[in-house]
N, C-alpha and C positions, 0 to 999 in steps of 0.2 A: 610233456615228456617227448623225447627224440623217439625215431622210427627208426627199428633198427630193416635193413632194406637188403633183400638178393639179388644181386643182378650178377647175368648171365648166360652166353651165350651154350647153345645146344642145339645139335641139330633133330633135325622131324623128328628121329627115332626115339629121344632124349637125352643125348651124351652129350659131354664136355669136350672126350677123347674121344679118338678110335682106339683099336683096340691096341693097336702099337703105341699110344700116349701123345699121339699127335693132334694136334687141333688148328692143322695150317690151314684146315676148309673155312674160317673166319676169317679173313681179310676185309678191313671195311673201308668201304668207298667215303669220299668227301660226306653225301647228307647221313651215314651213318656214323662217323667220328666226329660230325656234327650233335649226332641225337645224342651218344655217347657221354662228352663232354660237357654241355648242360644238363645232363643228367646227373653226372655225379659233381656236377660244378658246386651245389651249396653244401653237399656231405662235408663234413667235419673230420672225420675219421674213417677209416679202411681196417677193416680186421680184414684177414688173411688165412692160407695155411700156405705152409712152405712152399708148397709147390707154386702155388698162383703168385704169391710175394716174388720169386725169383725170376716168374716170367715178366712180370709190370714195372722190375726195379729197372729195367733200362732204359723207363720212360725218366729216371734220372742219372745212368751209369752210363748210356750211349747217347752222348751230346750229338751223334749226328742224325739219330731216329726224329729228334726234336727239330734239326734243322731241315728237313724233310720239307716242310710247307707250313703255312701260318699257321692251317689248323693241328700239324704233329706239336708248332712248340704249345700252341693252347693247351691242349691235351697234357703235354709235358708240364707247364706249369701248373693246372690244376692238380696235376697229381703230386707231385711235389710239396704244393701249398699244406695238403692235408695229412691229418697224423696219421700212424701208421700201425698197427697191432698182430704183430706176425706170431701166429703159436704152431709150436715147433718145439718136438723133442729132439730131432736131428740137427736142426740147424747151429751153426758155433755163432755168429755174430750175423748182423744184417748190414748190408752195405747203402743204404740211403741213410740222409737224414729224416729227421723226423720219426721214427721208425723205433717199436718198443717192442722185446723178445719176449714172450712168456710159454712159459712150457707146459701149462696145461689148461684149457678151456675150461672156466670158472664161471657158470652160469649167473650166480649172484652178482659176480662184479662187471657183466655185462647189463645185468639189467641197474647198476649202481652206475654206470654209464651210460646206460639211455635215461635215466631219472636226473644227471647232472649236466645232463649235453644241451648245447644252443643251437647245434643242427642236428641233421640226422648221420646215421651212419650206414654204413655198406659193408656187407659180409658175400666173402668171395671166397672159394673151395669148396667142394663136394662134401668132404670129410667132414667140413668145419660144420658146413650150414647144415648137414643132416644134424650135429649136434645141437646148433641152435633152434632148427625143428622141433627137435624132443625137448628140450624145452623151454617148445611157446615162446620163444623170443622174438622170432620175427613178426613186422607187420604187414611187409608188403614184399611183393617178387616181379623184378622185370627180368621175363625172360625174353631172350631175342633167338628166337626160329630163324637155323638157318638151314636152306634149301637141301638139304642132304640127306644122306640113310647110311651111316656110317657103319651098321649094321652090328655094332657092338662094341665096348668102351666104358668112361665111367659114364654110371649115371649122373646126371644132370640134379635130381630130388631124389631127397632118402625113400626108401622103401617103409613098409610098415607100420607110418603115419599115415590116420587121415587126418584132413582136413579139409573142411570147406571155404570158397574161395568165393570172388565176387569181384567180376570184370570191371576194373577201373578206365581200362582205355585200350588202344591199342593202335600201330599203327606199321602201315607196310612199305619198304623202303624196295628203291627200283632196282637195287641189287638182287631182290626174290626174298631179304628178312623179312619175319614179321615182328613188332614189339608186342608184347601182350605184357601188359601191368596187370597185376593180380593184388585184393587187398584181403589178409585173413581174415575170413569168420570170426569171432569170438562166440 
């Protein structure tokens, strides 16, 4: 069975955003769009929520982000390569290929897609992943600590879950991130 995987960047405090809905304090250097990239290189699939889909799609809508440097087009092909699962009640259409709308986060047919999948997959949003939180879907969580105190914003992990967790690895990059891979409890 596929791992469904959260990955994530947040600063120290825990947030995604600040509290204005910005997240430009992530900017990452060569060895972190390096870590980045082989990380989500064997994923299969990307679920989403609108907001995160709309930021990541110009890794196929803006041809010049990709001609940036060898590793922006890396980056740009890997994500392109892999399928796409944007859930969204607002959204009208998605503009990449690869890329399938669904309007509402159906627990069953995510776990019917980690039980039919040859890779694993990556769930990206706040909204989303606290949904798949509750429930129990995930396996595992790379968060990536970055250096900041944003001091408030969205969180990063839902509230109101626990859960126990179990340091898989971790590792610290010379820009001040740190990666912390996390595997659930069961």
């Amino acid at each position: 069975m596929a791992k469904l995987i959260y990955v994530n960047n947040v600063s120290l405090d825990g947030y995604i955003e600040d509290e204005h809905g910005r997240f430009d304090w992530t900017p990452p250097d060569d060895d972190y769009l390096t870590f980045i990239t082989d990380l989500v290189r064997p994923m299969g699939t990307y679920l989403y929520g609108r907001r995160l889909y709309e930021s990541m799609s110009v890794w196929e809508t803006d041809p010049a982000l990709a001609a940036h440097s060898k590793l922006t087009a890396d980056f740009a092909d890997v994500w392109q390569a892999a399928d796409k699962i944007v859930y969204s009640t607002t959204l009208d259409a998605t503009s990449t290929a690869r890329t399938r709308l669904e309007r509402n986060f159906d627990p069953a047919s995510v776990r019917a897609m980690k039980a039919s999948a040859t890779s694993d997959l990556t769930i990206g949003g706040a909204h989303l992943a606290a949904q798949a939180f509750q429930a129990g879907l995930i396996d595992e969580c790379h968060l990536l600590i970055h250096p900041i105190l944003t001091g408030g914003g969205k969180p990063g992990l839902p509230s109101g879950i626990r859960l126990d967790l179990e340091l898989l690895s971790n590792r610290r990059f010379s820009n001040g991130v740190a990666s912390l891979h996390y595997g659930i409890r069961t």
